[in-house]
C-alpha positions in Angstrom: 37.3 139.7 64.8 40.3 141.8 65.7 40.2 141.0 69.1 40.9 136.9 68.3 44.2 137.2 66.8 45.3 139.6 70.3 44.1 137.0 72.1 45.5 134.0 70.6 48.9 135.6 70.6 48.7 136.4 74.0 47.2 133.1 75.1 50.2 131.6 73.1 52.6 133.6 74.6 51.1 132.8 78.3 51.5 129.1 77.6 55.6 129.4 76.4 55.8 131.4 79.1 54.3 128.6 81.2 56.4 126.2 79.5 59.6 128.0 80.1 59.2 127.8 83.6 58.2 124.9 83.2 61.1 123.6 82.0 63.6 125.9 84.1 61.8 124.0 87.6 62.1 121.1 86.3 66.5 121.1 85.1 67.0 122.8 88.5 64.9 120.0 90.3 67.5 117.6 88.4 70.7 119.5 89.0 69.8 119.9 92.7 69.0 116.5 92.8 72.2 115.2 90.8 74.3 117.8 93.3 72.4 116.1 96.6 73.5 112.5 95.8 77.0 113.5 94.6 77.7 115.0 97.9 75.8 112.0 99.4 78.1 109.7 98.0 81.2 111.7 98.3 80.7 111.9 102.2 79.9 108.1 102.1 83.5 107.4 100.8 85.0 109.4 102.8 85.3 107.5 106.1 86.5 105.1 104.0 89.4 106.9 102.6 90.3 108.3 105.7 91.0 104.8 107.4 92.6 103.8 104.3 95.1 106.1 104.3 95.8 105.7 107.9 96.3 101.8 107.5 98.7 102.5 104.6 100.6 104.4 105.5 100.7 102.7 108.9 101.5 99.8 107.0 104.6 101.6 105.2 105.9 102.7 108.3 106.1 99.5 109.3 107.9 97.8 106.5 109.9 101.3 106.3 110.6 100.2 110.2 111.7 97.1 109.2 114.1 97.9 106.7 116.0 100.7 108.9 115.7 100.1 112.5 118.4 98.3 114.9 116.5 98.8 117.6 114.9 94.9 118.3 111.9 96.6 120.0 111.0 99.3 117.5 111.6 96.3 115.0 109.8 93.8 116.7 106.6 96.1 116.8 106.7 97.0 113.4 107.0 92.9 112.8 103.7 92.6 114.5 102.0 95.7 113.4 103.1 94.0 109.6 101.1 91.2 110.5 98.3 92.6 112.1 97.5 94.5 109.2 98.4 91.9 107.2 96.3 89.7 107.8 93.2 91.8 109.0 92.6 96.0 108.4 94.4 96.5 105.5 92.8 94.0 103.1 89.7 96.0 103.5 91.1 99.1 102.1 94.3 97.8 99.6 94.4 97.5 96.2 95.4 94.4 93.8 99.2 96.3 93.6 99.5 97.0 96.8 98.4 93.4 97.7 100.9 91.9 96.1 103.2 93.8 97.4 102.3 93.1 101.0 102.2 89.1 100.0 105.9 89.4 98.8 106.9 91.1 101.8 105.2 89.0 103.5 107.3 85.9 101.8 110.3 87.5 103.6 109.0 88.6 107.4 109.3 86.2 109.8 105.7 85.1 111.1 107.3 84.8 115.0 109.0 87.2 116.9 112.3 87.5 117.0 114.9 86.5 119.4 115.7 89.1 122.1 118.2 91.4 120.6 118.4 89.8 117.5 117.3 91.7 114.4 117.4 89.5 111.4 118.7 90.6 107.7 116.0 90.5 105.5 117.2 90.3 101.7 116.0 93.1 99.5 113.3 94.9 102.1 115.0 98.2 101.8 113.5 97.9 97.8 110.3 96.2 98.7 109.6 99.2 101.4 110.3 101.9 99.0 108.0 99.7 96.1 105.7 99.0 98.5 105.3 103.5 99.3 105.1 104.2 95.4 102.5 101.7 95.1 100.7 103.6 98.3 101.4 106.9 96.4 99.6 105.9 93.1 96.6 103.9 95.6 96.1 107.2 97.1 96.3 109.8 94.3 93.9 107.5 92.7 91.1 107.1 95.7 91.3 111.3 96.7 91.2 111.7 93.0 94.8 113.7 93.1 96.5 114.6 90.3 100.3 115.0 90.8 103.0 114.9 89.1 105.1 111.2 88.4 108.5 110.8 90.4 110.9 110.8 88.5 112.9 107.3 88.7 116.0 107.5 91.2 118.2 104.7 92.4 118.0 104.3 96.2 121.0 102.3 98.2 
């Protein structure tokens, strides 16, 4: 009868055993998991970000172009790179802000091309261009999951 209690401690201690291991395979089976479809999904998105942030900021560049450039060529192809993404590439990738701020410029650039050597003044573009990059900014700190500081507010001319 001595010999029970031995073994019914050690038969005991065998099965937490068991069970610890148990348990330890089983939350690194999870974890491991959880990691594999986080990186999964993080590579998924990022062919994604990476054409979004080239049509934005090809789209700033051309209402930036717009605003700044008296050279009718320069201008005429950022008028038709505006439309172009406009109406195709970059309502894939923009946001409801950003959006809007493309449908207001586009209220205000002309839908043909211009007249040889003829740039024409386009009320308040130099503020829509510089709304239009802050609104980029905050899309893109957002989707790469950035965290930078505000700007601080300064009047542009």
């Amino acid at each position: 009868m001595g010999e029970l209690p031995q073994t019914t401690e050690l038969l005991r201690d065998v099965d937490l055993t068991a069970l610890i291991t148990a348990m330890v395979a089983v939350m690194a089976l999870v974890l491991s998991s959880w990691q594999f479809f986080k990186t999964r999904s993080d590579a998924n998105k990022a062919p994604f970000l990476t054409k979004q942030l080239e049509l934005v900021f090809r789209a700033s560049e051309a209402v930036s172009t717009l605003a700044t450039s008296r050279d009718p060529e320069a201008w005429e192809r950022a008028r038709s790179d505006f439309w172009i993404l406009y109406w195709g590439p970059l309502s894939i990738v923009e946001n409801q802000s950003v959006l809007n701020a493309m449908a207001d410029l586009g209220d205000i650039v002309p839908r043909n091309p211009i007249a040889l050597g003829q740039i024409p003044v386009l009320k308040g573009i130099e503020h829509q261009s510089f709304n239009l990059a802050i609104l980029i900014r905050r899309l893109m700190l957002e989707s790469w999951h950035v965290d930078l500081p505000n700007l601080k507010d300064r009047a542009r001319n």
